[in-house]
N, CA, C and O atoms as CSV, one atom per row, in Angstrom:
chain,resi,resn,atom,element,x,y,z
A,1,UNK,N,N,29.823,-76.071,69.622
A,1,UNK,CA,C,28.572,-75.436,69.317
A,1,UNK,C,C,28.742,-74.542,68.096
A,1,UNK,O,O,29.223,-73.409,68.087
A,2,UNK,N,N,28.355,-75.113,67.257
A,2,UNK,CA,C,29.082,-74.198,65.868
A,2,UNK,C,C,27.694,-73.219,65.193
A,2,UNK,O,O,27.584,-72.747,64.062
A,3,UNK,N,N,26.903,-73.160,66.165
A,3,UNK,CA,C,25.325,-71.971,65.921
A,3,UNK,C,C,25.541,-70.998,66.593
A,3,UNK,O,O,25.096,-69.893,66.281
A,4,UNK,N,N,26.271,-71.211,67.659
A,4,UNK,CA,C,26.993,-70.150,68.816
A,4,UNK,C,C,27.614,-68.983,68.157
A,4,UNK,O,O,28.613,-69.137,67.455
A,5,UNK,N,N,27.036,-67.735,68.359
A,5,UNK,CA,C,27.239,-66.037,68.364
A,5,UNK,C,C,27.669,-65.466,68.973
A,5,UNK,O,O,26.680,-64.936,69.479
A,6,UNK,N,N,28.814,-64.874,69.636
A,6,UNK,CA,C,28.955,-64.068,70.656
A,6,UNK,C,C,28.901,-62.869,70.336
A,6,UNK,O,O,29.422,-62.717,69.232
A,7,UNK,N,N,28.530,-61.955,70.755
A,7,UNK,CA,C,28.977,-60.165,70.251
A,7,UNK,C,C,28.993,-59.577,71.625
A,7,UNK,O,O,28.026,-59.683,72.380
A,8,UNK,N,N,30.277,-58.856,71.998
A,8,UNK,CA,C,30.790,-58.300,73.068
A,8,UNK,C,C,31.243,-56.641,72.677
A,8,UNK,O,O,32.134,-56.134,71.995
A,9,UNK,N,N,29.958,-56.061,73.619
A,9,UNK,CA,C,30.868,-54.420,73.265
A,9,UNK,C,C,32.183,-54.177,73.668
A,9,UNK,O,O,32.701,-54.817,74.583
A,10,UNK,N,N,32.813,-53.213,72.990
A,10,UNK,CA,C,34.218,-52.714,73.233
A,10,UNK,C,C,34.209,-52.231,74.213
A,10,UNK,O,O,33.424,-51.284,74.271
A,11,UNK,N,N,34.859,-52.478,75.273
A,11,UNK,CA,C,35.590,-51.606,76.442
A,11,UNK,C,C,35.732,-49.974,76.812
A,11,UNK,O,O,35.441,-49.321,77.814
A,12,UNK,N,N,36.386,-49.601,75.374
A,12,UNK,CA,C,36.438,-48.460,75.089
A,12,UNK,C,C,35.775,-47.631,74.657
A,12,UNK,O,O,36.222,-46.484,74.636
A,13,UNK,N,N,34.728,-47.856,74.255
A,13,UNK,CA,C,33.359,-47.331,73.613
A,13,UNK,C,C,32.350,-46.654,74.772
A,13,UNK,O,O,31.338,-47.232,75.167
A,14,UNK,N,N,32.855,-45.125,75.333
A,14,UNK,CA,C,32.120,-44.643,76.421
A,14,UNK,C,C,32.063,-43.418,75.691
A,14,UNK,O,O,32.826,-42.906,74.872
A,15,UNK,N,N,30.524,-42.934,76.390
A,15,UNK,CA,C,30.496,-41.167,76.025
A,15,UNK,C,C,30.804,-40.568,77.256
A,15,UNK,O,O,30.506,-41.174,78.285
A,16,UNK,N,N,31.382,-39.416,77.316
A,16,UNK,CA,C,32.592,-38.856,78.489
A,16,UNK,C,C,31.393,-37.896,78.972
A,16,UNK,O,O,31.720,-37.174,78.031
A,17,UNK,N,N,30.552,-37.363,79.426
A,17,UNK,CA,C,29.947,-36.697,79.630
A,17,UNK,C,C,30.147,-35.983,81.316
A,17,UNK,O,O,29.676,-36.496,82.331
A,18,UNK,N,N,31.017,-34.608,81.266
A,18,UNK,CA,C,31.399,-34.057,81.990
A,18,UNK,C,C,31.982,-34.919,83.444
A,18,UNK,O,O,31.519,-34.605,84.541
A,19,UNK,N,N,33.024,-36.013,83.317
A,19,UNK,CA,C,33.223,-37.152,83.543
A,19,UNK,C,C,32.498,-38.389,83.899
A,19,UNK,O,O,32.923,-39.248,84.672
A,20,UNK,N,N,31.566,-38.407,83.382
A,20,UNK,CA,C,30.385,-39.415,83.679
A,20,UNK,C,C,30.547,-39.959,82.504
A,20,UNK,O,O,30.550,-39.262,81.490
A,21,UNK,N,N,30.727,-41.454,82.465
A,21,UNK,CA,C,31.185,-41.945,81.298
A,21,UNK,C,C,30.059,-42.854,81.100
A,21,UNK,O,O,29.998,-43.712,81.982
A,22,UNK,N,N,28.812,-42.949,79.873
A,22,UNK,CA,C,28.063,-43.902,79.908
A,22,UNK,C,C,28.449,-44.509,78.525
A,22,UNK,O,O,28.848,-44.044,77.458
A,23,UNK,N,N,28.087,-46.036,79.119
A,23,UNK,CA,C,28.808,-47.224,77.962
A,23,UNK,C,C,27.144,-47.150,77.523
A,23,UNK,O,O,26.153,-46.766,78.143
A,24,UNK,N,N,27.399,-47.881,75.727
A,24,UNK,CA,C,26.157,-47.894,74.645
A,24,UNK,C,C,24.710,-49.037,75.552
A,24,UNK,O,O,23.505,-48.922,75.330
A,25,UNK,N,N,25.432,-50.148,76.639
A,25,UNK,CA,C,24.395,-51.033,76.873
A,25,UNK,C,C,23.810,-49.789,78.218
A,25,UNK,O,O,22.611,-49.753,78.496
A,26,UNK,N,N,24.808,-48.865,78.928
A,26,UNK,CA,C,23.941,-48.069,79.502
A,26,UNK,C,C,22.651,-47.000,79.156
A,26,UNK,O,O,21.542,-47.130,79.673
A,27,UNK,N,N,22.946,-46.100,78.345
A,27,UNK,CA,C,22.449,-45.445,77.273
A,27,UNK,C,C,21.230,-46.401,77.129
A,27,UNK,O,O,20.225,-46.229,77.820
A,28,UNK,N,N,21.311,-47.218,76.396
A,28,UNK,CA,C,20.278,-48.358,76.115
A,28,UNK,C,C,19.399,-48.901,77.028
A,28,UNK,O,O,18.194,-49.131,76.930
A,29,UNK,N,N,20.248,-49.087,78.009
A,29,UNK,CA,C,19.162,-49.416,78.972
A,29,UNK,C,C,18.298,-48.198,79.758
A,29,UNK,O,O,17.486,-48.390,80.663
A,30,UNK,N,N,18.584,-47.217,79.323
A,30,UNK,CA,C,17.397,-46.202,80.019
A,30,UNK,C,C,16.693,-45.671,79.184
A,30,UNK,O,O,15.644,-45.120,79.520
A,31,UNK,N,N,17.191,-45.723,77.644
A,31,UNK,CA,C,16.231,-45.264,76.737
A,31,UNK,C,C,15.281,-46.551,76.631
A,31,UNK,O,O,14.107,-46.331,76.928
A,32,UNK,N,N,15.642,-47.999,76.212
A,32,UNK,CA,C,14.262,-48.826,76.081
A,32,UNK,C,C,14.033,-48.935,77.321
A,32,UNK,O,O,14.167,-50.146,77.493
A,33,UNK,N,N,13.754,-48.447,78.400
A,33,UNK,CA,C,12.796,-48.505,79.388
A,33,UNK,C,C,11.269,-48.905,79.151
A,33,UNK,O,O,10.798,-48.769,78.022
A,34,UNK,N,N,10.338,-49.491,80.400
A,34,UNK,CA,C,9.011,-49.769,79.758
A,34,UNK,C,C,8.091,-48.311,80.017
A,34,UNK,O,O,6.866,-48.248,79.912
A,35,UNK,N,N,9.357,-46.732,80.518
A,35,UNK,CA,C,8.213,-45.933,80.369
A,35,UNK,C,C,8.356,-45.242,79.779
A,35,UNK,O,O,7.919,-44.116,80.016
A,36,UNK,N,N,9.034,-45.527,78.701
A,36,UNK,CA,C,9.717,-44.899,77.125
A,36,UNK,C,C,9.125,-45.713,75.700
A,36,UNK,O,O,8.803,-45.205,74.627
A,37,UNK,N,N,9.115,-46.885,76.035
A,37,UNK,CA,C,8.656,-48.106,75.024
A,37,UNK,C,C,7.303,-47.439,74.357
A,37,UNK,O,O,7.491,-47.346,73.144
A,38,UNK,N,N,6.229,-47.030,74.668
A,38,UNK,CA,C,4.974,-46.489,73.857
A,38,UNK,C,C,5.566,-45.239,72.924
A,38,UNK,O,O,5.318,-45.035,71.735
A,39,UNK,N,N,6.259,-44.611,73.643
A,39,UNK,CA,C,6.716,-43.260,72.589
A,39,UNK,C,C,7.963,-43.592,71.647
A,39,UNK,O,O,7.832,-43.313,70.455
A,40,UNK,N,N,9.019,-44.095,72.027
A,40,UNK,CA,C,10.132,-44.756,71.117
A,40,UNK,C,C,10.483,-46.104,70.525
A,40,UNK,O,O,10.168,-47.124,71.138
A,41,UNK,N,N,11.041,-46.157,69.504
A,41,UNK,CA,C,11.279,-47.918,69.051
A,41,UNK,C,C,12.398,-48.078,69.345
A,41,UNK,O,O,12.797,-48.982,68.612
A,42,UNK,N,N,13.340,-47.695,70.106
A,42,UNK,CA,C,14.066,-48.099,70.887
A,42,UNK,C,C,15.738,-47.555,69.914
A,42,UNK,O,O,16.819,-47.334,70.460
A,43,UNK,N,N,15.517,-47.488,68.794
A,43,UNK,CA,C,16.508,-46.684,68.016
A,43,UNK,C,C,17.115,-45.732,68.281
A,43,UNK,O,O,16.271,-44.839,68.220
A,44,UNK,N,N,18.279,-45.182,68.613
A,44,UNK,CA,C,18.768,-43.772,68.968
A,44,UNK,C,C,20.305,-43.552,68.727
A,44,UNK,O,O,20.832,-44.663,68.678
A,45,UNK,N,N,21.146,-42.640,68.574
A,45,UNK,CA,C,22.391,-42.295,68.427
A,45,UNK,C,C,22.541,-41.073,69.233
A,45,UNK,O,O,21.934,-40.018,69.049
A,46,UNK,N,N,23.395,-41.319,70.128
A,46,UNK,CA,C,24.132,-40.285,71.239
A,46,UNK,C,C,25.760,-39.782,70.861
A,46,UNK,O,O,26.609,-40.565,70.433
A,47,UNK,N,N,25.917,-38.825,71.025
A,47,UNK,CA,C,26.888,-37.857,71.135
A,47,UNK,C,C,27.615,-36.670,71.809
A,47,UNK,O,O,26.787,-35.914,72.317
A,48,UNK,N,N,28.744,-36.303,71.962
A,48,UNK,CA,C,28.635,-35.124,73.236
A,48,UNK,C,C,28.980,-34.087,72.554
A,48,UNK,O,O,29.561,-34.383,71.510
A,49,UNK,N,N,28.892,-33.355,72.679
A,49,UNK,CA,C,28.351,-31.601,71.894
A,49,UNK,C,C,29.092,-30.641,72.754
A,49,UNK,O,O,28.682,-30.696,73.914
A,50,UNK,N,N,29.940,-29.876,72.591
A,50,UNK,CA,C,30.531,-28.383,73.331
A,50,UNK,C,C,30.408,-27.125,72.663
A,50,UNK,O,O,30.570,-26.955,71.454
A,51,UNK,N,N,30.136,-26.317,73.444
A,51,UNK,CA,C,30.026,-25.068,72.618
A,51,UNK,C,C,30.109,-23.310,74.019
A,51,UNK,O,O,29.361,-22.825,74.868
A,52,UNK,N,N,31.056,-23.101,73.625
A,52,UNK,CA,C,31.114,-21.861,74.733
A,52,UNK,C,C,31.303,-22.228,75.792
A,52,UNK,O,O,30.939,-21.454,76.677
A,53,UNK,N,N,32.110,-23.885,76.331
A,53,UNK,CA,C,32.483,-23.977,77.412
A,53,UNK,C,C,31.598,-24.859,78.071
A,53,UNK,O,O,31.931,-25.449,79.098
A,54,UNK,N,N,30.575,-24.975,77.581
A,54,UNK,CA,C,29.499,-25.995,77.548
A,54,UNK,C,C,29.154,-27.304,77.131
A,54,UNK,O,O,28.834,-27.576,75.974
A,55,UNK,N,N,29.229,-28.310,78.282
A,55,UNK,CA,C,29.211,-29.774,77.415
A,55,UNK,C,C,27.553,-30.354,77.683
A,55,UNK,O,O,26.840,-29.951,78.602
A,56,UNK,N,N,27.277,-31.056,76.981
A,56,UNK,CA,C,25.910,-31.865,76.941
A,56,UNK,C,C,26.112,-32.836,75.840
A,56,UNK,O,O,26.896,-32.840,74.890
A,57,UNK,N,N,24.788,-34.013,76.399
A,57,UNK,CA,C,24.747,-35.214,75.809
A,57,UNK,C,C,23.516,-34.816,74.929
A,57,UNK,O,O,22.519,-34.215,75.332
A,58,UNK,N,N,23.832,-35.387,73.273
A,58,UNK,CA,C,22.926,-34.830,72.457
A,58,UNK,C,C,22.124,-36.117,72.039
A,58,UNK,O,O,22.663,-36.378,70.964
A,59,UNK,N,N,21.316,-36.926,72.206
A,59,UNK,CA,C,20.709,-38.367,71.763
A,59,UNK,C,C,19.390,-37.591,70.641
A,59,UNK,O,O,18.551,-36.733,70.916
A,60,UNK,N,N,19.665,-38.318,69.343
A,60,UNK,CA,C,18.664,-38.472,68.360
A,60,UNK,C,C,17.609,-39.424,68.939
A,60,UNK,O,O,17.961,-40.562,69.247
A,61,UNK,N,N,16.950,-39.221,69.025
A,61,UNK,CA,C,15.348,-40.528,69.515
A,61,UNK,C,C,14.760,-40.731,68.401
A,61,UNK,O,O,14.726,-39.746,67.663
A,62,UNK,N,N,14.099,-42.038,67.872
A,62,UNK,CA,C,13.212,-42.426,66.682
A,62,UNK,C,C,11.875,-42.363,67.596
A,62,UNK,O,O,11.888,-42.824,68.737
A,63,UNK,N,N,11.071,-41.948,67.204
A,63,UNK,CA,C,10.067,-41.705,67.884
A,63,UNK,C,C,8.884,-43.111,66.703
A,63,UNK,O,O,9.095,-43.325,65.509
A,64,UNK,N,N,7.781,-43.779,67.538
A,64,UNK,CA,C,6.763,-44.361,66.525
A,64,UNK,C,C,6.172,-43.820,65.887
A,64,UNK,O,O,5.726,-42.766,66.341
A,65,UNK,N,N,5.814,-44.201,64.473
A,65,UNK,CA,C,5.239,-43.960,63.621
A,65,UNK,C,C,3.916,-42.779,64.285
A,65,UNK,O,O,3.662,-41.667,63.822
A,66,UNK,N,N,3.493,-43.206,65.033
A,66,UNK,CA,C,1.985,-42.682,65.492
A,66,UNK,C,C,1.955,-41.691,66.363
A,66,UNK,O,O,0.893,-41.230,66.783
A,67,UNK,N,N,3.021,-41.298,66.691
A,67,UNK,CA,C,3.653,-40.552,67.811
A,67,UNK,C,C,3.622,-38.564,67.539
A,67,UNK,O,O,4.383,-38.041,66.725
A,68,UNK,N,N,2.901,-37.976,68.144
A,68,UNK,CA,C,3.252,-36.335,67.338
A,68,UNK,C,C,3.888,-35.808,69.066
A,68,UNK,O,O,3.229,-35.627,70.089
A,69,UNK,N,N,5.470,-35.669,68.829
A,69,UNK,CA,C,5.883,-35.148,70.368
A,69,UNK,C,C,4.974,-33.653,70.517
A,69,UNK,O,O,4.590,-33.062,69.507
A,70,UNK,N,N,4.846,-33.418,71.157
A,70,UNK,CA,C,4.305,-32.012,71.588
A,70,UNK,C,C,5.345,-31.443,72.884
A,70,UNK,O,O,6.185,-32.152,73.439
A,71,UNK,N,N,5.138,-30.369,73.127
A,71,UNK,CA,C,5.842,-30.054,73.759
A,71,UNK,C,C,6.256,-31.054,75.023
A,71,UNK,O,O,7.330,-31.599,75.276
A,72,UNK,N,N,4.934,-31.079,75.740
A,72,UNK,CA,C,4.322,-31.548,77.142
A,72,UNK,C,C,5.060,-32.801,76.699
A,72,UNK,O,O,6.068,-32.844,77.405
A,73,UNK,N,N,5.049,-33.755,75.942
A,73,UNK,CA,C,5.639,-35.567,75.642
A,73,UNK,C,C,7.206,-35.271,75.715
A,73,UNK,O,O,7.926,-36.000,76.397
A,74,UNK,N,N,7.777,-34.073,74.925
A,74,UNK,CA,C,9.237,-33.944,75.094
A,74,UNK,C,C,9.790,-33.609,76.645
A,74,UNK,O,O,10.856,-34.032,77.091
A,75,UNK,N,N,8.754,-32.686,77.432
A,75,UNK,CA,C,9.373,-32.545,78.665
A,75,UNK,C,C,8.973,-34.358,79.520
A,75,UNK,O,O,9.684,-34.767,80.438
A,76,UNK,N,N,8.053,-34.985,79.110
A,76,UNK,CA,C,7.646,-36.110,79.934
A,76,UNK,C,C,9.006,-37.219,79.701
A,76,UNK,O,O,9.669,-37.887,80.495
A,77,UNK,N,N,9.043,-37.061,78.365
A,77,UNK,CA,C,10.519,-38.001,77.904
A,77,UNK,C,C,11.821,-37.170,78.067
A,77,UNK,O,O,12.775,-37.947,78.110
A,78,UNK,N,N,12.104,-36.219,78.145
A,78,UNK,CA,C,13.338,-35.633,78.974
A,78,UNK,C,C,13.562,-35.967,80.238
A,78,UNK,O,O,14.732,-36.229,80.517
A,79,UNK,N,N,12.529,-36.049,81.335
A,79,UNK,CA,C,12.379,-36.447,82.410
A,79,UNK,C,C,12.812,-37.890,83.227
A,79,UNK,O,O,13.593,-38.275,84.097
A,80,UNK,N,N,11.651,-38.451,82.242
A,80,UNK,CA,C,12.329,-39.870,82.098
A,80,UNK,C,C,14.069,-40.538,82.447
A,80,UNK,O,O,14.684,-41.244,83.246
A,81,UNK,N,N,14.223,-39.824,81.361
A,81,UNK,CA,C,15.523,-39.907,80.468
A,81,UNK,C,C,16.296,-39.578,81.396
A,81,UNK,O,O,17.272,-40.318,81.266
A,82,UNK,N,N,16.478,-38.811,82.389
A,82,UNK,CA,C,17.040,-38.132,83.387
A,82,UNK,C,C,17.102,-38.826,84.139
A,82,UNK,O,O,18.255,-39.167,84.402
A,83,UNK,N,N,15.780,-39.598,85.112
A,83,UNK,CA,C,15.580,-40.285,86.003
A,83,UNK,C,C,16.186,-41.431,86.064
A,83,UNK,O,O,16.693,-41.909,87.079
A,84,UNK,N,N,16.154,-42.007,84.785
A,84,UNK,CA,C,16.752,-43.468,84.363
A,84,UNK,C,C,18.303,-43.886,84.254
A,84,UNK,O,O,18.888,-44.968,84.212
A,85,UNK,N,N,18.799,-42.207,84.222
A,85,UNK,CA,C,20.396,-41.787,83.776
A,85,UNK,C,C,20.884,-41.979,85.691
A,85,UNK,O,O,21.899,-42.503,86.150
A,86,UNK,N,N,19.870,-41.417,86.336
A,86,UNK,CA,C,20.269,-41.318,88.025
A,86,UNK,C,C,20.068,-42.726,88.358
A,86,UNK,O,O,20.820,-43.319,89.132
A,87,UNK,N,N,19.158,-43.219,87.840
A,87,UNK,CA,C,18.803,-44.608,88.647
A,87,UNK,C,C,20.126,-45.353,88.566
A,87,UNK,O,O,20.808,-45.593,89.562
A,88,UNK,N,N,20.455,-45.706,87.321
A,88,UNK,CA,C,21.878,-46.076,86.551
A,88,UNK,C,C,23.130,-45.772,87.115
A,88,UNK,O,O,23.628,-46.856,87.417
A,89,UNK,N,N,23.767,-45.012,87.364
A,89,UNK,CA,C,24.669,-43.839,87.264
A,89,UNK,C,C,24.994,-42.953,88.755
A,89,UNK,O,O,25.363,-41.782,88.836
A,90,UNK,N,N,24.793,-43.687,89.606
A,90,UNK,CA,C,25.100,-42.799,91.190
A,90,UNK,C,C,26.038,-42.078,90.776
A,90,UNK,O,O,26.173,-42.881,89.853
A,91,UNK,N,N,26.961,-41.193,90.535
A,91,UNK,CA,C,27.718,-40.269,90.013
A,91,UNK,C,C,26.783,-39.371,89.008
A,91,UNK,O,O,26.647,-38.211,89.396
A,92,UNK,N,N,26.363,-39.581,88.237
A,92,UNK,CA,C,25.444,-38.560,87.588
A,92,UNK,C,C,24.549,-38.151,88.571
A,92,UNK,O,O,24.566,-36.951,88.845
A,93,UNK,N,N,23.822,-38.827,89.125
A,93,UNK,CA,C,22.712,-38.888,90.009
A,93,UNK,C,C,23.410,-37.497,91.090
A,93,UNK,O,O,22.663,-36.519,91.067
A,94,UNK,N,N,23.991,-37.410,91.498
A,94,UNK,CA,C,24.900,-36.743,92.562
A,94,UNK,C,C,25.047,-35.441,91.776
A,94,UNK,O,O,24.504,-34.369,92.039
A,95,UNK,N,N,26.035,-35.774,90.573
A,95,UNK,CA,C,25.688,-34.590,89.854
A,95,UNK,C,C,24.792,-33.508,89.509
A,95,UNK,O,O,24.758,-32.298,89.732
A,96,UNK,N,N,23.905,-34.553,88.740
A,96,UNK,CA,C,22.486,-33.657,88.758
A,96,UNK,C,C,21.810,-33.404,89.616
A,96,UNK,O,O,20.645,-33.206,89.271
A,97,UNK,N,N,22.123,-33.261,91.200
A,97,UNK,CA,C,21.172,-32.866,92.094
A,97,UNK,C,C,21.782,-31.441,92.370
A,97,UNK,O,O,21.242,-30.389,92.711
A,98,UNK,N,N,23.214,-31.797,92.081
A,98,UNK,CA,C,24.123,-30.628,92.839
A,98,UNK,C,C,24.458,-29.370,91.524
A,98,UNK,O,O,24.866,-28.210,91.578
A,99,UNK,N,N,24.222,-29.899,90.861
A,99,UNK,CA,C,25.241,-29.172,89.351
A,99,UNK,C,C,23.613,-28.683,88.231
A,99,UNK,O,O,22.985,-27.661,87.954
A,100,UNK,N,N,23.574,-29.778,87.999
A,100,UNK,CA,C,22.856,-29.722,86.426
A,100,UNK,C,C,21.521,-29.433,86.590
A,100,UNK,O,O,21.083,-28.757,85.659
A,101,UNK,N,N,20.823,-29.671,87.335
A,101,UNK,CA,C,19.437,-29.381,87.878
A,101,UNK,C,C,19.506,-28.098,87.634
A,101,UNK,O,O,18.733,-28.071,86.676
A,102,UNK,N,N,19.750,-27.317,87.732
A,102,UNK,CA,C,20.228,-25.375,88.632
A,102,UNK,C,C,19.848,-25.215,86.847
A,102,UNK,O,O,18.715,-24.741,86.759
A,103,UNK,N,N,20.462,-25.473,85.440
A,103,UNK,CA,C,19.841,-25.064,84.294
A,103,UNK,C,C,18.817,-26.131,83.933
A,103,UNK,O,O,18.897,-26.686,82.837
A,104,UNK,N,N,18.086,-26.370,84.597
A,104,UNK,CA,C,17.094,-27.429,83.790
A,104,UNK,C,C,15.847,-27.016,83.369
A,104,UNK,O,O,14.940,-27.701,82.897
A,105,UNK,N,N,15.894,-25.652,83.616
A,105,UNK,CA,C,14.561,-25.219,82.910
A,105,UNK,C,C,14.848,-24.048,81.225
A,105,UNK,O,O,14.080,-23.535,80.411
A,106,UNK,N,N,16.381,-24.082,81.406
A,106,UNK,CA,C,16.469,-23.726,80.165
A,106,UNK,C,C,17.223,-24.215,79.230
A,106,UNK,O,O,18.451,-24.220,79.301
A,107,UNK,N,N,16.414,-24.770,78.059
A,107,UNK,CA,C,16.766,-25.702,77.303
A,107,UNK,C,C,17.648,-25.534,76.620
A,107,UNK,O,O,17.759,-26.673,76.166
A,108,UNK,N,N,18.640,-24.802,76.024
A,108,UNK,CA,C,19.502,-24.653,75.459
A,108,UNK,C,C,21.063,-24.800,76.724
A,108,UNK,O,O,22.227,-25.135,76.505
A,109,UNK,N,N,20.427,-24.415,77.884
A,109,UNK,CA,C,21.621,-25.015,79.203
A,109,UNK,C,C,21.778,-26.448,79.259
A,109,UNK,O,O,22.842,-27.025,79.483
A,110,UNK,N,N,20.383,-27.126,78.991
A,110,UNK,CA,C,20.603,-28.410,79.626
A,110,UNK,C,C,21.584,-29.212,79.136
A,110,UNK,O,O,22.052,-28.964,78.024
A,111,UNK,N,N,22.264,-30.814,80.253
A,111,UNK,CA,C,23.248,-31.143,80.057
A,111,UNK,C,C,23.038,-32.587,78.822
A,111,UNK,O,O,23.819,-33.213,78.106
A,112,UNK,N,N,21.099,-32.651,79.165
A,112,UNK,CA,C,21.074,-33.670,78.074
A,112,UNK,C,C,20.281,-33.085,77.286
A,112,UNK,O,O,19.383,-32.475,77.866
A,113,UNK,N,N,20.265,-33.014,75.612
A,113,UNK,CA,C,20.035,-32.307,74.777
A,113,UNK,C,C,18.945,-33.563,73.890
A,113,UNK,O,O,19.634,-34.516,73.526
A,114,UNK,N,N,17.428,-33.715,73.502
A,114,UNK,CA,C,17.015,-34.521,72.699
A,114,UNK,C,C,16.387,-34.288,71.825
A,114,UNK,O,O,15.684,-33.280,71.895
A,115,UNK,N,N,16.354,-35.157,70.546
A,115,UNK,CA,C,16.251,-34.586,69.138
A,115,UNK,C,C,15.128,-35.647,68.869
A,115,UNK,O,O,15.375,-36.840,69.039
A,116,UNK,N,N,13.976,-35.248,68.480
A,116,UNK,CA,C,13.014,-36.842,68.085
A,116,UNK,C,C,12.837,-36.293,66.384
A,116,UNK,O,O,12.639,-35.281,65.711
A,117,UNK,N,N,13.093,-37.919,66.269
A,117,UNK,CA,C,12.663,-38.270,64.631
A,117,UNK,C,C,12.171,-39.010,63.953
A,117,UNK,O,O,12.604,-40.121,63.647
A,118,UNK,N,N,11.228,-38.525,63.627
A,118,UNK,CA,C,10.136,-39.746,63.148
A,118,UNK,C,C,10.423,-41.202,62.641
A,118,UNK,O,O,11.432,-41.310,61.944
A,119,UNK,N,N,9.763,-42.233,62.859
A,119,UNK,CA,C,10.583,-43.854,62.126
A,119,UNK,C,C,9.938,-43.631,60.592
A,119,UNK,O,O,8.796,-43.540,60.142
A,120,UNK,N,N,11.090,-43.600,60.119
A,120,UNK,CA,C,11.690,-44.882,60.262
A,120,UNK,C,C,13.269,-43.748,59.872
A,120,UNK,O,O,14.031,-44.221,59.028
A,121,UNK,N,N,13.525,-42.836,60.277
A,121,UNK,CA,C,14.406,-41.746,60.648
A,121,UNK,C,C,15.732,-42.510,60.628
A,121,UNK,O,O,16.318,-42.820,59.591
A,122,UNK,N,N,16.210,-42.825,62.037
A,122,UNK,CA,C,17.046,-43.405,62.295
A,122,UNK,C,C,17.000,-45.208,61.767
A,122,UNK,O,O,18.047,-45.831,61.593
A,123,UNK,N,N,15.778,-45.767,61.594
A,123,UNK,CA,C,15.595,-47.583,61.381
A,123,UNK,C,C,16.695,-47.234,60.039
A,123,UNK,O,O,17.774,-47.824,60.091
A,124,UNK,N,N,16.466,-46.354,58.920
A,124,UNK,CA,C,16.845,-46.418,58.074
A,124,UNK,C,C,18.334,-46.673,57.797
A,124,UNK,O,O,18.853,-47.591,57.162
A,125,UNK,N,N,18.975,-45.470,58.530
A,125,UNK,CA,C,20.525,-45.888,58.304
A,125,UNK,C,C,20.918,-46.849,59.422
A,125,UNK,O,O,22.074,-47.272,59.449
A,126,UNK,N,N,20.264,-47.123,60.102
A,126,UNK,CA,C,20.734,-48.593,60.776
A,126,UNK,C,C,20.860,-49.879,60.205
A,126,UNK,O,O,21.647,-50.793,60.449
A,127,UNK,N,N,19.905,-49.770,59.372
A,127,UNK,CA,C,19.922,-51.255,58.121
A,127,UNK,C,C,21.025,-50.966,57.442
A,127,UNK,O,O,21.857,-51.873,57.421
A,128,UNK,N,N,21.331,-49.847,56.799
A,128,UNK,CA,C,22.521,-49.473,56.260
A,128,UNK,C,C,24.097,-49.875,56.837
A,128,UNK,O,O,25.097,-50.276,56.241
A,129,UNK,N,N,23.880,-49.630,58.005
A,129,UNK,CA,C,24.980,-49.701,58.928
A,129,UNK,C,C,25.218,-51.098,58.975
A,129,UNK,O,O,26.268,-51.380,58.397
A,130,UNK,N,N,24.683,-51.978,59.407
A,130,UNK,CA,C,24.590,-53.500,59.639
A,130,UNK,C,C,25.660,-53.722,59.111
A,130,UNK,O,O,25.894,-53.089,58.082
A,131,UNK,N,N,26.746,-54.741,59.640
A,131,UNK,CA,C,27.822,-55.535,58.521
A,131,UNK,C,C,27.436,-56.878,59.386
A,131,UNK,O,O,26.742,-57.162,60.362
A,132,UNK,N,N,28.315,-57.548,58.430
A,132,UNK,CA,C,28.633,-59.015,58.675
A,132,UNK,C,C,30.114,-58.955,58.829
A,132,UNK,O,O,31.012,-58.628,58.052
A,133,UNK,N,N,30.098,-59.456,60.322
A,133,UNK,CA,C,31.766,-59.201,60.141
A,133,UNK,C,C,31.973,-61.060,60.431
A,133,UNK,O,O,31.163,-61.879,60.866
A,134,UNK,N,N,33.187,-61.198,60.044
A,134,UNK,CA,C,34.028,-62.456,60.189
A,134,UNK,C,C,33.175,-63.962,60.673
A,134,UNK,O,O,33.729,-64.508,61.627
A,135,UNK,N,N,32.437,-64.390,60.364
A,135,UNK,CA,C,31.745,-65.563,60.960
A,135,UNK,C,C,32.805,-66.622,60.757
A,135,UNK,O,O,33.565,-66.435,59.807
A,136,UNK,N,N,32.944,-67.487,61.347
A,136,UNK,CA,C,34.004,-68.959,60.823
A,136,UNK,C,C,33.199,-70.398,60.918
A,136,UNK,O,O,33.194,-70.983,62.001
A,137,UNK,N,N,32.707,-70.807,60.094
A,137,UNK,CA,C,32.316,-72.089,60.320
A,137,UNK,C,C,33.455,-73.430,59.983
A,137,UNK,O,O,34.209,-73.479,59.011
A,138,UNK,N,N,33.356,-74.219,60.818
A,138,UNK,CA,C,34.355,-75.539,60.561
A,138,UNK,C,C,33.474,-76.553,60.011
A,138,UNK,O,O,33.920,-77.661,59.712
């Protein structure tokens, strides 16, 4: 089958988040959710952030063109985002009932941290990013 593509994420490619380790197709799968899809294009870059002893997951969001977050849309998509991380994740889920919940009303505590940015924000250096790596045709 010489049209045949495979692309397989790396193994090693986890964000450590206060030992909760989520891989990029996890991440992914709770951000394009269908109750995220109207507010985001599905674009995002995650990272883990410490500061004073303090760890949290920091995700950039591309938000649509048409989209103005307001406060009320950032707490509706924080929420989300949370829910989708428990649905996923029985170990987080456990966590955040017992641990992380307790700062969740103050935003600079919380353990997931989100940044929205308008599209084509993030679309941009993603085109950038793109390679072509190694194809082999016979």
């Amino acid at each position: 089958m010489p049209n045949l593509v495979a692309l397989v994420e790396r193994g090693d490619k986890f964000l450590n988040l206060c030992g909760h380790r989520f891989s990029k197709s996890e991440i992914d799968e709770a951000l394009v959710c269908e109750k995220l899809v109207s507010y985001l294009t599905g674009i995002w870059t995650a990272k883990i952030d410490s500061h004073n002893d303090h760890t949290w997951m920091k995700i950039d969001l591309e938000t649509h063109s048409n989209i103005f977050v307001t406060p009320e849309i950032a707490e509706e998509i924080y929420h989300i985002i949370v829910q989708q991380f428990c649905i996923l994740k029985g170990d987080f889920k456990q966590g955040w009932e017992t641990v992380y919940s307790v700062t969740d009303n103050i935003p600079d505590k919380r353990i997931i941290r989100l940044n929205f940015l308008p599209y084509p924000s993030l679309s941009e250096k993603e085109e950038k990013n793109i390679k072509h790596q190694g194809i082999v045709t016979e």
